[in-house]
N, C-alpha and C positions, 0 to 999 in steps of 0.2 A: 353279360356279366358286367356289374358294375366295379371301378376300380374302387380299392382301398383307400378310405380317405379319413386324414386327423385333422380335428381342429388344435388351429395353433393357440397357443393360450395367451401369446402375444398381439393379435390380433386380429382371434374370435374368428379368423377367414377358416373355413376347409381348405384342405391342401392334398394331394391325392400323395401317397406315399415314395412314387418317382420323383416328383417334386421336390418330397421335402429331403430325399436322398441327394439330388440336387444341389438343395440348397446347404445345406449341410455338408458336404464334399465344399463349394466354393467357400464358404464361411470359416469350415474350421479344418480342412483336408488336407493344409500347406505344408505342416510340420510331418504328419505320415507320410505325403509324397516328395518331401526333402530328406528324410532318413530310408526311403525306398530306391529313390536314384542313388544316395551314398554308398547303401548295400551291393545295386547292381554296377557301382561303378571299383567297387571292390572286388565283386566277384572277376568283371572286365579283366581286373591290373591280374587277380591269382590267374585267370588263365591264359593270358599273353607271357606273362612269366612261365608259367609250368610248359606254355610250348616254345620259349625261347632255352629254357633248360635243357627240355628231353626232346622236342621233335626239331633239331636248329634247324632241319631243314625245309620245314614249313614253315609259311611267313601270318599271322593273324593282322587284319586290317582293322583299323581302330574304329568301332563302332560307335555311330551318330546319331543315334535315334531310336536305339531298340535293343535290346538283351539277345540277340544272334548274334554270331560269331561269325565272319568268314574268314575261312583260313584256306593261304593258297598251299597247296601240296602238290604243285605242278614240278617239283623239285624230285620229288619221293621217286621213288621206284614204281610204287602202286598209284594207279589212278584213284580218286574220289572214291567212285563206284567202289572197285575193290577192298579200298580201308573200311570203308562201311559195312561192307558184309564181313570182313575178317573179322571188325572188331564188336559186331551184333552175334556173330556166330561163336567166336574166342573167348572174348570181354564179356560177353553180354551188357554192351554199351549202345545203345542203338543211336547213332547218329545221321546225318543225311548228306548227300552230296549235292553240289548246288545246280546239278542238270535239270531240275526240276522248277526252278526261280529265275535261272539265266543263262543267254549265252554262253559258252565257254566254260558253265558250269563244271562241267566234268574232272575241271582243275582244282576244285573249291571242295573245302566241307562247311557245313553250317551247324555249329554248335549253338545251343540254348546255354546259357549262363544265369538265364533268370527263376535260379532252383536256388534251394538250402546251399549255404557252402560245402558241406559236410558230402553232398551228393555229387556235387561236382566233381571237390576232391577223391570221392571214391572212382568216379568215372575217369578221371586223368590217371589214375593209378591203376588202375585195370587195364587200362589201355595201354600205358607202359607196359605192365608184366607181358601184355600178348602182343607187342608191336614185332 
């Protein structure tokens, strides 16, 4: 199978369509992935706040490079494992504990914050009501 390919009308070359995808993300992509990091760097601030409000005694570590969340619950009453299945079975929130990513995991949850706000905040709110 041959790949898809356009001629560019600026310089008559064919360009296979990963290419011009490419070229097109470096060229014009800045302004989408500066109003994409703003997004996730709001979503960041709503959920470090909503778990300095409701869970104080979990601690979220400030995220450097990626839209997961690690938050230490080494405090709680329930381990990692446990909140995750209460709050996938209670909430219907299904979150992950970090036994699965790292040492010591078990102390840890890891939240996705790189969703709609709207789902976020549904998911911090459910989680409340069945904490």
């Amino acid at each position: 199978m041959r790949p898809c390919t356009f001629q560019l009308p600026w310089s008559g070359k064919a360009i296979s369509l990963l290419r011009l995808s490419a070229l097109l993300a470096y060229q014009q992509g800045l302004p989408w992935l500066d109003a994409l990091n703003g997004y996730l760097r709001g979503n960041a601030r709503y959920l470090a706040d909503a778990i300095q409000t409701h869970f104080p005694a979990w601690k979220m570590m400030n995220p450097e490079s990626s839209y997961l969340a690690w938050i230490d619950v080494s405090a709680d009453d329930r381990s990692a494992t446990a909140l995750t299945q209460h709050f996938a079975k209670q909430a219907g929130v299904v979150i992950e504990d970090g036994s699965h990513y790292v040492q010591n995991g078990e102390n840890y949850l890891r939240i996705n914050f790189g969703t709609q706000r709207y789902w976020l905040e549904q998911s911090i709110n459910r989680m409340l009501k069945h904490y």
